[in-house]
LOMI-748976 format. One record per residue (C-alpha): residue number from 1; y, z negated, x negated; residue in three letters. Coordinates in nm, 4 decimals. Each point is the difference from the previous one (the first is absolute). Layout:
<bados>
NUM/Y/Z/X/ALA;
...
</bados>
This chain:
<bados>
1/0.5865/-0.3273/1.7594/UNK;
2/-0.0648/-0.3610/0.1186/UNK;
3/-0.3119/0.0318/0.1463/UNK;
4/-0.1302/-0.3783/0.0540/UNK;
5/-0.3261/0.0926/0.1539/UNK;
6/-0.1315/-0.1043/-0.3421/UNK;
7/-0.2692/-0.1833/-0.1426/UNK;
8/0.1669/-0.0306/-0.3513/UNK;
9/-0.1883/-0.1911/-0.2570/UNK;
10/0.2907/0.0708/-0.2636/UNK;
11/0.2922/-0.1554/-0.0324/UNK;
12/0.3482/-0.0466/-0.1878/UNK;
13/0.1769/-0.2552/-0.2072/UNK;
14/0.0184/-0.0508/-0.2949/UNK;
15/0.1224/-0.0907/-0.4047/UNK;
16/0.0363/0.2574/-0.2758/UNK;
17/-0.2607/0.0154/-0.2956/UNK;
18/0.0108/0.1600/-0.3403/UNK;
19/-0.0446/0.4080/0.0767/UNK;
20/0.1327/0.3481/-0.1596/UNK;
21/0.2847/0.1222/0.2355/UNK;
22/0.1314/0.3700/-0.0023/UNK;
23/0.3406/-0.0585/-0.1386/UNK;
24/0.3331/0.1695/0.1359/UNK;
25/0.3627/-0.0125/-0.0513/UNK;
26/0.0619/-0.3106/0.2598/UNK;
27/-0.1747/-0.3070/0.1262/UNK;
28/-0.3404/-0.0331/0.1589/UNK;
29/-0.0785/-0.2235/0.3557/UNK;
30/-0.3304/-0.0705/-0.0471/UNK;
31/-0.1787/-0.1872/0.3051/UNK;
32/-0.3509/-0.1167/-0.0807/UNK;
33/-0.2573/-0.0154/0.2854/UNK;
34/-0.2035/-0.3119/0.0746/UNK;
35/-0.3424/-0.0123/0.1657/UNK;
36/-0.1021/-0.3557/0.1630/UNK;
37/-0.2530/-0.1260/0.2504/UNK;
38/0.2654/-0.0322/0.2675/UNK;
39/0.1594/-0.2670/-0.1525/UNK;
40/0.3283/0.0245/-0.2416/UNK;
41/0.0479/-0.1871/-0.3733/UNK;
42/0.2677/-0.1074/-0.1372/UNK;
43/0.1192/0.0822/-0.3277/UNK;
44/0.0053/-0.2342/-0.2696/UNK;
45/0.3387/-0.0819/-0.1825/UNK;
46/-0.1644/0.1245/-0.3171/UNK;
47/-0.1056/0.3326/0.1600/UNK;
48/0.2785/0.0480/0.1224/UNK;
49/0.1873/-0.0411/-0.2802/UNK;
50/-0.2207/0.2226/-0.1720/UNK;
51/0.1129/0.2509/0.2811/UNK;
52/0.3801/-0.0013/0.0000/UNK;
53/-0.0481/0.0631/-0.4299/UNK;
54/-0.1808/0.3482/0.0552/UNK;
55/0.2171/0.2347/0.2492/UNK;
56/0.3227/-0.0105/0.1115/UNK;
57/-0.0946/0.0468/0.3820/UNK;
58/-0.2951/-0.1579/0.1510/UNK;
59/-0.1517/-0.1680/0.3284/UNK;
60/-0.2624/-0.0720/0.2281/UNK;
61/-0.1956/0.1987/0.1984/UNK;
62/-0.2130/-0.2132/0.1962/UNK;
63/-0.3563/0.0751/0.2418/UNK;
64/0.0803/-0.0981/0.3988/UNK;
65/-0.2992/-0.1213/0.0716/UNK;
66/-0.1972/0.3050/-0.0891/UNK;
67/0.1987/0.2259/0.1812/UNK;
68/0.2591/0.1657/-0.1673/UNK;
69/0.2128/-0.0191/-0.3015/UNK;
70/0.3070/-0.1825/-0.0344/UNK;
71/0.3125/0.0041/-0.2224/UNK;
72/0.2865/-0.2536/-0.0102/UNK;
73/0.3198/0.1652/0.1526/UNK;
74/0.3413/-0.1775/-0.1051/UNK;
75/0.3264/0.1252/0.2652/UNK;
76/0.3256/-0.1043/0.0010/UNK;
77/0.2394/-0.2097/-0.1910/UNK;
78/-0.1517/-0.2621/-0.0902/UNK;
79/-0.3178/0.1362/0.0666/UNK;
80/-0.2027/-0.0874/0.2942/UNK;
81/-0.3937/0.0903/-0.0813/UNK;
82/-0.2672/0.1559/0.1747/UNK;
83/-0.3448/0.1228/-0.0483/UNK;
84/-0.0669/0.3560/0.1366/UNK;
85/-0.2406/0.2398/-0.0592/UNK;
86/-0.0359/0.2736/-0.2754/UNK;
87/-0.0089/0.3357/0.1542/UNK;
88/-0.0172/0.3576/-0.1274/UNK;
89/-0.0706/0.1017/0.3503/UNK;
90/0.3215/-0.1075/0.1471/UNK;
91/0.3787/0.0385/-0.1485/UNK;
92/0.1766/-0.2480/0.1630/UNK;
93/0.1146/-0.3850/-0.0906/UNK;
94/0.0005/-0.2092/0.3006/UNK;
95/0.0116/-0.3555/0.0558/UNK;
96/0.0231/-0.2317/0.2943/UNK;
97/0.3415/-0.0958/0.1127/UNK;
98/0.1086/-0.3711/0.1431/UNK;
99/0.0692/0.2390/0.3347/UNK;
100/-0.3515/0.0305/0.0172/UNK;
101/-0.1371/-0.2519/0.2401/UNK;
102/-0.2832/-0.2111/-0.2176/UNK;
103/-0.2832/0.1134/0.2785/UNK;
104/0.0606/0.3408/-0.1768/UNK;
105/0.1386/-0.1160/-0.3307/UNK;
106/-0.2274/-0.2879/-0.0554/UNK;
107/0.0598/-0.0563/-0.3905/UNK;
108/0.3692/0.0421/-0.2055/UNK;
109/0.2745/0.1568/0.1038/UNK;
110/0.2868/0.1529/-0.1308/UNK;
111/0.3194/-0.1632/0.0607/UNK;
112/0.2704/0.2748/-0.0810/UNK;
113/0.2722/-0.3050/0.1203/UNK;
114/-0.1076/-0.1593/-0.3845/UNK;
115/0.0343/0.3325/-0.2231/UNK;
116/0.3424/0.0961/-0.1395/UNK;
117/-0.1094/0.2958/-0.0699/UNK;
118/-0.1256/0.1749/0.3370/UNK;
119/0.1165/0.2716/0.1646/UNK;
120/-0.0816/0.0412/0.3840/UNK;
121/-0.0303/0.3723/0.1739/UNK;
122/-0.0710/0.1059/0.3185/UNK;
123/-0.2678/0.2480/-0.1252/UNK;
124/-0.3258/-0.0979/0.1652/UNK;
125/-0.3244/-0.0621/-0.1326/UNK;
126/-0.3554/0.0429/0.1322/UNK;
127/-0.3707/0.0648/-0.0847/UNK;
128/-0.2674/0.0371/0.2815/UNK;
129/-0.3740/-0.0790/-0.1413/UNK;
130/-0.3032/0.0628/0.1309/UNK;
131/-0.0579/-0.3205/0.1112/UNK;
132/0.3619/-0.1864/0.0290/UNK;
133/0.3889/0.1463/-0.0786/UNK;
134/0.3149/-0.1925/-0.1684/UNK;
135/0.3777/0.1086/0.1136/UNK;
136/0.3259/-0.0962/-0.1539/UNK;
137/0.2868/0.1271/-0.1908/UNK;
138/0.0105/0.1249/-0.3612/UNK;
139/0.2980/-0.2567/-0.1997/UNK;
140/0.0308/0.0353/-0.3741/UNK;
141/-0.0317/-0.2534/-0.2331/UNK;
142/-0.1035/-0.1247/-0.3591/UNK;
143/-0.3877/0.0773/-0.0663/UNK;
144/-0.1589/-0.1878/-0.2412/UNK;
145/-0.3475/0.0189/-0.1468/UNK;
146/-0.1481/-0.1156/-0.3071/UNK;
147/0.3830/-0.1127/-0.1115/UNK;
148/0.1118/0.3033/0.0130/UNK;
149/0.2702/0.0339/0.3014/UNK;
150/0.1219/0.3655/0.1541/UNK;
151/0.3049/-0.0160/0.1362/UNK;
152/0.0998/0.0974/0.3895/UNK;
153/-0.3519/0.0833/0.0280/UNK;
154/-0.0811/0.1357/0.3986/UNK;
155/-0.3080/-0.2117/0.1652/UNK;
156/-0.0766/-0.0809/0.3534/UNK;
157/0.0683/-0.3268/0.1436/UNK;
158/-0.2109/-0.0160/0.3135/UNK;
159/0.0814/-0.1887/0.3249/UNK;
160/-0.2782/0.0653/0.1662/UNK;
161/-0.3718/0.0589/-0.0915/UNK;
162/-0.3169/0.0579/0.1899/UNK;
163/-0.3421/-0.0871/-0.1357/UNK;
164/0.1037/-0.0026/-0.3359/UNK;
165/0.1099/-0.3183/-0.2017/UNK;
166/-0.2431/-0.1678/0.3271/UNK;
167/-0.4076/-0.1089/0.0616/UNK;
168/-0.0706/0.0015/-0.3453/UNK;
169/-0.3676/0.0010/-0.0960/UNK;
170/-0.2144/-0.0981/-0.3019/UNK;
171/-0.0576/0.3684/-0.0946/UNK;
172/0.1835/0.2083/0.1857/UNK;
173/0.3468/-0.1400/-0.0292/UNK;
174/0.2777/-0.0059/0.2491/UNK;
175/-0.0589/0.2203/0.3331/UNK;
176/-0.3680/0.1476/-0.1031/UNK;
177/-0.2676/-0.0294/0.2324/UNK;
178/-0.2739/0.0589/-0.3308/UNK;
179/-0.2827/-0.2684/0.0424/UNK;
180/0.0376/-0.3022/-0.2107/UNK;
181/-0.3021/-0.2110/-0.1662/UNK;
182/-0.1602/-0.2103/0.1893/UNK;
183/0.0641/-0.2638/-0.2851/UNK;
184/0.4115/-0.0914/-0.0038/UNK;
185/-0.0095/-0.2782/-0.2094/UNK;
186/0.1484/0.1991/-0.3297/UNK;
187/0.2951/0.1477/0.2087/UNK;
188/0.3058/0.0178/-0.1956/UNK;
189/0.2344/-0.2729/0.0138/UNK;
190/0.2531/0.2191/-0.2089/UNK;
191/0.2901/0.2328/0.0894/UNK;
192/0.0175/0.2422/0.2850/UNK;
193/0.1361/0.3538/0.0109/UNK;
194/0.3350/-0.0635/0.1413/UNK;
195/0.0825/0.4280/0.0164/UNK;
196/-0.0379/0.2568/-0.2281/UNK;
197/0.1430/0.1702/-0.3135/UNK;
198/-0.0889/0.3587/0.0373/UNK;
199/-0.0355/0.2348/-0.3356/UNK;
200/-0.0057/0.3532/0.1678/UNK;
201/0.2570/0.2842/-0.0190/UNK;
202/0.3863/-0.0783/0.1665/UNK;
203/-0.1220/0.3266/0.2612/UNK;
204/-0.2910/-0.2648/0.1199/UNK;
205/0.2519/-0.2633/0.1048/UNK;
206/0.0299/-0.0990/0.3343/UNK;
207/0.3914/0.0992/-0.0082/UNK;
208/-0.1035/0.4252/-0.0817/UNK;
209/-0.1935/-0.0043/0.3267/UNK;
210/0.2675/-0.1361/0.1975/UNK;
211/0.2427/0.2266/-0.0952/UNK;
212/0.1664/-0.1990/-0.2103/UNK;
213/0.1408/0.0494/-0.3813/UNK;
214/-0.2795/-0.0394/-0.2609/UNK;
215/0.0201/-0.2901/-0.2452/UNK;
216/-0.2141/-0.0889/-0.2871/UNK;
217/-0.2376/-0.2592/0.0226/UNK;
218/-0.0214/-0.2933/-0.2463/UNK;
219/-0.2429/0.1892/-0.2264/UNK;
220/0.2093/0.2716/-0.0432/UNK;
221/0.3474/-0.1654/-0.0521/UNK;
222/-0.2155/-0.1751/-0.2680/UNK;
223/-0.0353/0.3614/-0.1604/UNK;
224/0.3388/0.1536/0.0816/UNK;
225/0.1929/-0.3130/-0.1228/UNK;
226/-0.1845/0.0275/-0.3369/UNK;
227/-0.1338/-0.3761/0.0604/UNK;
228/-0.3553/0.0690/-0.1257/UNK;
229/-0.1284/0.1464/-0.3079/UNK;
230/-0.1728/0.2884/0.1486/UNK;
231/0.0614/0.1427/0.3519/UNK;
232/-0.4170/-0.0809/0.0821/UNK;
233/-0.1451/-0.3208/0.1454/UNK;
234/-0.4013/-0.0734/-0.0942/UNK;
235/-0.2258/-0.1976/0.1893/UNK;
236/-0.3277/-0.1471/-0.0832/UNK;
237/-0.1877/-0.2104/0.2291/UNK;
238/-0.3076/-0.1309/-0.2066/UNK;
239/-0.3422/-0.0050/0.1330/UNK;
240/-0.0174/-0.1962/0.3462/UNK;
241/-0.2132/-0.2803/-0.0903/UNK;
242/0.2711/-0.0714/-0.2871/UNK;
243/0.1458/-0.3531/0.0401/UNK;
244/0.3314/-0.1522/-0.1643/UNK;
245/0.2598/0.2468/-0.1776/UNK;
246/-0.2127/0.3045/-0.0238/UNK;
247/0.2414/0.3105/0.1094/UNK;
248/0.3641/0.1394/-0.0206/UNK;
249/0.2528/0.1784/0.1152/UNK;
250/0.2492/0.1549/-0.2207/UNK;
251/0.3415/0.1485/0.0693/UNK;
252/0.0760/0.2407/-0.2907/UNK;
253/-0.2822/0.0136/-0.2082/UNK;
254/-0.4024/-0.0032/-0.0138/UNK;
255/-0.2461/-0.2113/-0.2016/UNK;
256/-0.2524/0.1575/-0.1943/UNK;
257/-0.2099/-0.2534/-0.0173/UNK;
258/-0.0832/-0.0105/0.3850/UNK;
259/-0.1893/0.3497/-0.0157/UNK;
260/-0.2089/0.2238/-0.1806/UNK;
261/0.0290/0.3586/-0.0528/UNK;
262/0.3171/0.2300/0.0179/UNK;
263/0.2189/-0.0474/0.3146/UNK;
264/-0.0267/0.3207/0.1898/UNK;
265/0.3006/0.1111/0.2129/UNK;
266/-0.0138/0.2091/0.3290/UNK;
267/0.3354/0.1087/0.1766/UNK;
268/0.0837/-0.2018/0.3164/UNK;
269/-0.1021/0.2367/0.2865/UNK;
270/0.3364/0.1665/0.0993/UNK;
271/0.1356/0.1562/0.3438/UNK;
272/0.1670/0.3103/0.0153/UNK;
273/0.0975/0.3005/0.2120/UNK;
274/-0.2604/0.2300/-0.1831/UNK;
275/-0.3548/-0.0206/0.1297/UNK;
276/-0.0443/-0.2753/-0.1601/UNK;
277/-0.3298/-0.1243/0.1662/UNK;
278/0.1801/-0.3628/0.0583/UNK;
279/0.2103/0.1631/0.2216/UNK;
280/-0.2629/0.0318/0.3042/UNK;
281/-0.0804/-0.4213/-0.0984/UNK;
282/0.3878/-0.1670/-0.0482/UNK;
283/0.2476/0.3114/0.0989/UNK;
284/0.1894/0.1660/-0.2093/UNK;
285/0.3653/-0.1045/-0.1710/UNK;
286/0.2211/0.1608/-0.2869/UNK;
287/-0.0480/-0.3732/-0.1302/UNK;
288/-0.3225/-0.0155/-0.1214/UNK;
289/-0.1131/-0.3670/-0.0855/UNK;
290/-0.1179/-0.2799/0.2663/UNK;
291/-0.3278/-0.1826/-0.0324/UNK;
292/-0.1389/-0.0339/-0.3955/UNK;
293/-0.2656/0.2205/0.0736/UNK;
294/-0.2834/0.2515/-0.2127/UNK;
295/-0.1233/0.2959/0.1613/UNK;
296/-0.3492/-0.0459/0.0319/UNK;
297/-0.2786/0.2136/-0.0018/UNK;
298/-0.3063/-0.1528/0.0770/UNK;
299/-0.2413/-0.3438/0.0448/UNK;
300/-0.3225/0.0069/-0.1525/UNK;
301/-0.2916/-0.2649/-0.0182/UNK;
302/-0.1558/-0.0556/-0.3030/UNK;
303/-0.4190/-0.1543/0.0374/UNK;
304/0.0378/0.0574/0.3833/UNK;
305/-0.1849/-0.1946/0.2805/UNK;
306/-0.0238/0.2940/0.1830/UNK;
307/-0.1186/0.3478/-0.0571/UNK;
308/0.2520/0.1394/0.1956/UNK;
309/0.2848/-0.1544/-0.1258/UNK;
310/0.1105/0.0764/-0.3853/UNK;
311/0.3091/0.2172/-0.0231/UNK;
312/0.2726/0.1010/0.2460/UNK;
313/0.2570/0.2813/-0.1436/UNK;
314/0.2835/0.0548/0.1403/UNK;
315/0.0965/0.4219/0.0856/UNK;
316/0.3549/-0.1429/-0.1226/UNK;
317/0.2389/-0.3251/-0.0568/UNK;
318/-0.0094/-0.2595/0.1705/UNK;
319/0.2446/-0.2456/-0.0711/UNK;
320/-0.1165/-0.3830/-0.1305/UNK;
321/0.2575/-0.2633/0.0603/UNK;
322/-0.0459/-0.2638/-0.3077/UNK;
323/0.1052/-0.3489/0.1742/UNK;
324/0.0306/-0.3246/-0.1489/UNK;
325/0.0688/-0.1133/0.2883/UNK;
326/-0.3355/0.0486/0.1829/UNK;
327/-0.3187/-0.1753/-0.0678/UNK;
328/-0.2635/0.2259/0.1498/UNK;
329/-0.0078/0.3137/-0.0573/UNK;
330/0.0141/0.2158/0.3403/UNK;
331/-0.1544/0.3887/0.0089/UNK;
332/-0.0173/0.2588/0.2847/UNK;
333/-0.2668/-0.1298/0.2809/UNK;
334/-0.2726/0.2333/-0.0789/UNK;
335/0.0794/-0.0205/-0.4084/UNK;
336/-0.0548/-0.3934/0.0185/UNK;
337/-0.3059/-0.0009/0.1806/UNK;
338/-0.1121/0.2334/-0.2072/UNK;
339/0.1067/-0.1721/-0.3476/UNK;
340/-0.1426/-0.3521/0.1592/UNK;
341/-0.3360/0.1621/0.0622/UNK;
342/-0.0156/0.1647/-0.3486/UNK;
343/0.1165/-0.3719/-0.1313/UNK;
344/-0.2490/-0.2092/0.1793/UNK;
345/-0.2756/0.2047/0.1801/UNK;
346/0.0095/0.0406/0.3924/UNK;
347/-0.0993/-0.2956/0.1403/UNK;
348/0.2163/-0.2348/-0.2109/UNK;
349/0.3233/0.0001/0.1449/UNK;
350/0.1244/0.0025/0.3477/UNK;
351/0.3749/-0.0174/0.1323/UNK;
352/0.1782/-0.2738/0.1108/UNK;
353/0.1464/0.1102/0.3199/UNK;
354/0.2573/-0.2497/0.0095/UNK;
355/0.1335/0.0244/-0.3840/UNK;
356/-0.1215/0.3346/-0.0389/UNK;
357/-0.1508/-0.0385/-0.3626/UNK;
358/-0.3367/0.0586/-0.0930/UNK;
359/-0.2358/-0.3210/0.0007/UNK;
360/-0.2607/0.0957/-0.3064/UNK;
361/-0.3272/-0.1684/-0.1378/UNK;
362/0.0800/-0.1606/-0.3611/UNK;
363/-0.3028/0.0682/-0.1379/UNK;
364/0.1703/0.4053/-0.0494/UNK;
365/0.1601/-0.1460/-0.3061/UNK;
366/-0.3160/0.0391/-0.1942/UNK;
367/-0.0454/0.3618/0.1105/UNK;
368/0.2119/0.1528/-0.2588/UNK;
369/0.2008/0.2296/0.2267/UNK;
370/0.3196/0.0985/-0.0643/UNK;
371/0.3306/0.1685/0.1447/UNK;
372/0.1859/0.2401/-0.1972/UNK;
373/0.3686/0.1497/0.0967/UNK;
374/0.0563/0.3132/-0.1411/UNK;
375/0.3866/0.1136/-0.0335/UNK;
376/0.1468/0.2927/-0.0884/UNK;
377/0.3529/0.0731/-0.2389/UNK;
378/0.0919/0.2358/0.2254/UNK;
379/0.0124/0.0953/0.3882/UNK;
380/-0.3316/0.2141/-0.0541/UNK;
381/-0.3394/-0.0691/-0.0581/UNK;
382/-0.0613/-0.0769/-0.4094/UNK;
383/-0.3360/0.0640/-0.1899/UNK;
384/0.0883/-0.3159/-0.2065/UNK;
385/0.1477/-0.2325/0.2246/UNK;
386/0.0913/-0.3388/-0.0436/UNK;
387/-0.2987/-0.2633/0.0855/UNK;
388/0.0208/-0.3619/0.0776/UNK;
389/-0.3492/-0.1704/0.0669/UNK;
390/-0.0576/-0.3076/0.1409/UNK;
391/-0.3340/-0.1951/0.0417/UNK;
392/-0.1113/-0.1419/0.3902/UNK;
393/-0.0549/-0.2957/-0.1670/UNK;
394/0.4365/-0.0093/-0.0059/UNK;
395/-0.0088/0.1294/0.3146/UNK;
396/-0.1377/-0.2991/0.1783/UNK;
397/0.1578/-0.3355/0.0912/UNK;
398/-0.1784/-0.2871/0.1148/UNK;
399/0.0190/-0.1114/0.3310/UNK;
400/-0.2474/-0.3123/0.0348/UNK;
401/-0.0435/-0.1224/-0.3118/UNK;
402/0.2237/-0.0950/-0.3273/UNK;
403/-0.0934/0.2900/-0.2111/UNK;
404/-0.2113/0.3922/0.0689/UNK;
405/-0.3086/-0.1575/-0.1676/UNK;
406/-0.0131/-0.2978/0.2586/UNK;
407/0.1691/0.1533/0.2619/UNK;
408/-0.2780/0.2045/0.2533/UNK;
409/0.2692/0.1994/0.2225/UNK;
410/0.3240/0.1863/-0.1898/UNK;
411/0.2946/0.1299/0.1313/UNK;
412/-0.0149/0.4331/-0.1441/UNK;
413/0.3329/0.0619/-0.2411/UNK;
414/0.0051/0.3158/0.2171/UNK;
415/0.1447/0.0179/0.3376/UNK;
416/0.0344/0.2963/0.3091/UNK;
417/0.3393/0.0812/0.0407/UNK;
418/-0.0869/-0.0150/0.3547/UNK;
419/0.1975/0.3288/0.1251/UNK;
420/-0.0649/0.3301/-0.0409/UNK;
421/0.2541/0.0141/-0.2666/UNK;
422/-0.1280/0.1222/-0.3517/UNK;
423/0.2347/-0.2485/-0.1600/UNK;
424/-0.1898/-0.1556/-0.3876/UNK;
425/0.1382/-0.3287/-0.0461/UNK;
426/-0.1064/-0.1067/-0.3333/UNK;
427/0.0155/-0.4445/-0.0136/UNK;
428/-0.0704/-0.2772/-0.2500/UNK;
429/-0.4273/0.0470/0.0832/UNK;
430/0.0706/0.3387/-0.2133/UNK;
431/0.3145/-0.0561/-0.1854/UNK;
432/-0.0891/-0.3062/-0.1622/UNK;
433/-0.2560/0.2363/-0.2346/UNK;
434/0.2890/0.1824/-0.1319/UNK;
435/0.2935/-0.1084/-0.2356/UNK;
436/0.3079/0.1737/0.2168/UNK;
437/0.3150/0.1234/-0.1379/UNK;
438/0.2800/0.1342/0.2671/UNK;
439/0.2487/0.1723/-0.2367/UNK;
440/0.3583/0.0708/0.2146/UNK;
441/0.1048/0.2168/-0.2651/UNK;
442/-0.2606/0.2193/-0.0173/UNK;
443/-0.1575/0.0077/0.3648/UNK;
444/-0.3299/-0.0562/-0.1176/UNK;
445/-0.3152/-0.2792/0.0662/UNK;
446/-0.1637/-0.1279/-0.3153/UNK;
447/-0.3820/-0.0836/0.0111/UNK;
448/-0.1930/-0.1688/-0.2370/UNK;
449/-0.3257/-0.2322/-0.0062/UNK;
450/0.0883/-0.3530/0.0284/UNK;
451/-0.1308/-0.1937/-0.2370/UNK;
452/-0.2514/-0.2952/0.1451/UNK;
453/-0.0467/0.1904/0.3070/UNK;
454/-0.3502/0.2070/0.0923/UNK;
455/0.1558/0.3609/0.0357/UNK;
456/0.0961/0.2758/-0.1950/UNK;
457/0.2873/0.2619/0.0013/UNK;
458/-0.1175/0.3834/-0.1347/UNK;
459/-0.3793/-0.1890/-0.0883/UNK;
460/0.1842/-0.2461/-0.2385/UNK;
461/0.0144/-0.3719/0.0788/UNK;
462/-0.2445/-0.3043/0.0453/UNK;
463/-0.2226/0.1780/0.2442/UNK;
464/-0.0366/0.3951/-0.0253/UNK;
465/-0.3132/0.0627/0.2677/UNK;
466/-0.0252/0.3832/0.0234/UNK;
467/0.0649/0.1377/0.3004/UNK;
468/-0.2559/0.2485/0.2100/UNK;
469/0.2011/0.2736/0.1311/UNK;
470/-0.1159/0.2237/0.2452/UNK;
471/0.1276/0.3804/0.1433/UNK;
472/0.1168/-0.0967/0.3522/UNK;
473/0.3201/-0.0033/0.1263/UNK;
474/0.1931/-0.2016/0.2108/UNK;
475/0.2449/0.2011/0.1828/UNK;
476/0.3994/-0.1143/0.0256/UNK;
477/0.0414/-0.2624/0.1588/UNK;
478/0.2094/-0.0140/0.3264/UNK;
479/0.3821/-0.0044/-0.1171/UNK;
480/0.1143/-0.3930/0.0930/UNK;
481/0.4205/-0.0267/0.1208/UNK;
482/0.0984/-0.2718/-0.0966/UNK;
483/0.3941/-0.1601/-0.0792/UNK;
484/-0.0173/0.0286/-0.3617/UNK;
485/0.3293/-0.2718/0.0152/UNK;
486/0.0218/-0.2060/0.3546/UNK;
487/-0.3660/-0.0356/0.0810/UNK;
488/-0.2615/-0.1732/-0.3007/UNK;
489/-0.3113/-0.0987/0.1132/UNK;
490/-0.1074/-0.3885/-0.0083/UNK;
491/-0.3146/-0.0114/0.1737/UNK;
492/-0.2581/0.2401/0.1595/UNK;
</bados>
């Protein structure tokens, strides 16, 4: 789910270093993640070299200006590249098209006129985003990423975008309205998202809502055609203050050496015709997979700033939506200001009304508060659930100053929703705590602690603050309709 009112501090791009891969019966893309201060390296001959000697598929993922992370897309024959974003909230491909003028299309543009190998439809194509929408038509074409190519692979190719790939900001990236540091001076000078190469399930495409036939997304071709080792794709993003080649993303494996502890799997939150609780939230289909999502059970925090905030159980599910694709991580109105008080202490964080974030005091960092998720392996309510815990001190991102310690005021890593939807959108400000693992063969999230990252999964990892939990309840939330396929959220 491309979601660019961001504040990212982490990044993507990339080189491959000596680690312990999972092995399987076929190769493995692997797609390290780089973290820089807005500004892109190069890659020395040597390290390169060093590079091309360790896996057979492998490229860049690089940081766009703090805002999102990026992956190089090759299309067509030859290939004609471009640098969209990485998205488990989305499961679409798109790209600009030369038919999209360059007010709207402002970067590269596909030129199907210079591929031998495209294949036009009359199928159309289009996403509308909270803040912006792209149209075109779906065409098929060759796909490749990290050198290795699918074949007649379905992707958009947009002729027409609003508030998208335009008004680009330091932080926020392309069409977000989040405030940006007074300082500017750092922005990135490298690449730009140029569209998006979504990771969901084929039913999240934009083609299912529209009626049309289902097709898999890159990702999944990627399993079906036997092209990785292992139908999973693992993503750690390094702690944010990281700089140089620090994180990875893998296509068909995991590395062992990025976390600590076991990996512990819960089933991607399905949608059936049988009660299931989801039903009331995304509506109910025979096919059961859209979003990669947990069901989730309740928020806790841990050393609270408040008395009356500590732990909020849920009477049942409530699905979490785990999106790479998002920076902040958005929560039900009256859940977020209730999780930013228990963070920071009322008093210490106010809303923006224009980016509609929470504007928080730095100094919380030294509190010692922390947020916990707590997510069940099942659609009801476990005594053991799964816990990831993340410290406020991950939580906040500097707004006028370099770094949290110099900085005085902090844009909140959690964010109102601002409906009265009960949607969970989990983002990088969480995620990036958590080794991930999105197995397509099994239907199941892994989580483990990342390693150099404050934050622990089940109490193990680099930070393991106990959490206070208390006996109230927070009823369910409101049910939130939304377009599990046409409509993704960008901005709030």
């Amino acid at each position: 789910m491309h979601i660019t009112t961001s504040a990212l501090i982490l990044v993507s791009s990339a080189a491959a270093y000596g680690a312990s891969l999972s092995q399987g019966s076929g190769p493995v893309i692997r797609l390290p993640l780089r973290r820089s201060a807005r500004n892109l390296d190069v890659l020395t001959a040597r390290q390169q070299q060093s590079i091309q000697k360790r896996d057979p598929f492998q490229t860049t993922l690089y940081n766009d200006g703090g805002s999102q992370y990026l992956v190089q897309v090759g299309i067509g024959s030859p290939l004609q590249n471009f640098t969209v974003t990485l998205d488990t909230g989305s499961a679409d491909l798109w790209v600009p098209s030369t038919d999209c003028p360059t007010s709207q299309c402002p970067y590269d543009r596909f030129d199907s006129s210079k591929s031998s190998s495209f294949n036009a439809s009359t199928e159309s194509f289009g996403i509308v985003y909270g803040i912006g929408s792209v149209n075109g038509t779906y065409v098929t074409d060759t796909v490749n990423v990290a050198g290795v190519a699918v074949q007649n692979q379905q992707f958009g190719l947009a002729t027409s975008t609003a508030d998208i790939l335009t008004n680009p900001t330091t932080l926020g990236g392309s069409g977000t309205n989040i405030p940006s540091p007074t300082d500017n001076s750092t922005q990135s000078q490298g690449p730009v998202g140029n569209g998006i190469l979504g990771l969901g399930y084929p039913k999240l495409t934009a083609a299912s809502s529209q009626g049309e036939p289902v097709y898999n997304p890159f990702v999944f071709n990627l399993m079906d055609q036997k092209l990785i080792q292992q139908p999973i794709f693992s993503v750690y993003m390094n702690n944010a203050d990281e700089e140089g080649w620090v994180g990875e993303v893998i296509f068909g494996g995991t590395d062992n050496t990025k976390y600590t502890g076991e990996i512990a799997y819960l089933p991607v939150a399905q949608i059936q015709t049988s009660g299931n609780p989801l039903d009331s939230v995304l509506g109910s289909s025979n096919d059961a997979y859209y979003y990669w999502m947990v069901y989730g059970q309740g928020v806790a925090i841990g050393n609270s700033q408040s008395s009356a905030v500590s732990n909020m159980t849920f009477e049942s599910a409530t699905p979490f939506i785990i999106d790479t694709g998002t920076t902040l991580t958005y929560l039900p109105d009256n859940v977020a200001i209730q999780v930013a008080e228990g963070l920071v202490g009322q008093g210490n964080y106010q809303l923006d009304r224009q980016s509609q974030v929470f504007m928080a005091t730095c100094s919380a960092a030294d509190k010692g508060a922390t947020l916990q998720l707590q997510m069940s392996s099942s659609d009801k309510v476990s005594s053991n659930p799964v816990t990831l815990t993340v410290p406020v001190s991950e939580l906040l991102i500097p707004y006028d100053g370099p770094t949290v310690d110099t900085a005085t005021t902090c844009i909140l890593g959690i964010a109102p929703i601002g409906s009265s939807s009960g949607m969970f959108l989990i983002g990088d400000s969480v995620l990036r705590s958590s080794y991930l693992v999105f197995d397509m063969g099994e239907n199941r999230i892994g989580f483990a602690a990342a390693n150099n990252v404050p934050g622990s999964v089940n109490g193990v990892g680099s930070s393991s603050s106990s959490v206070v939990l208390a006996t109230d309840t927070l009823p369910m939330l409101l049910p939130f309709l939304v377009s599990v396929i046409g409509v993704l959220l960008s901005s709030m």
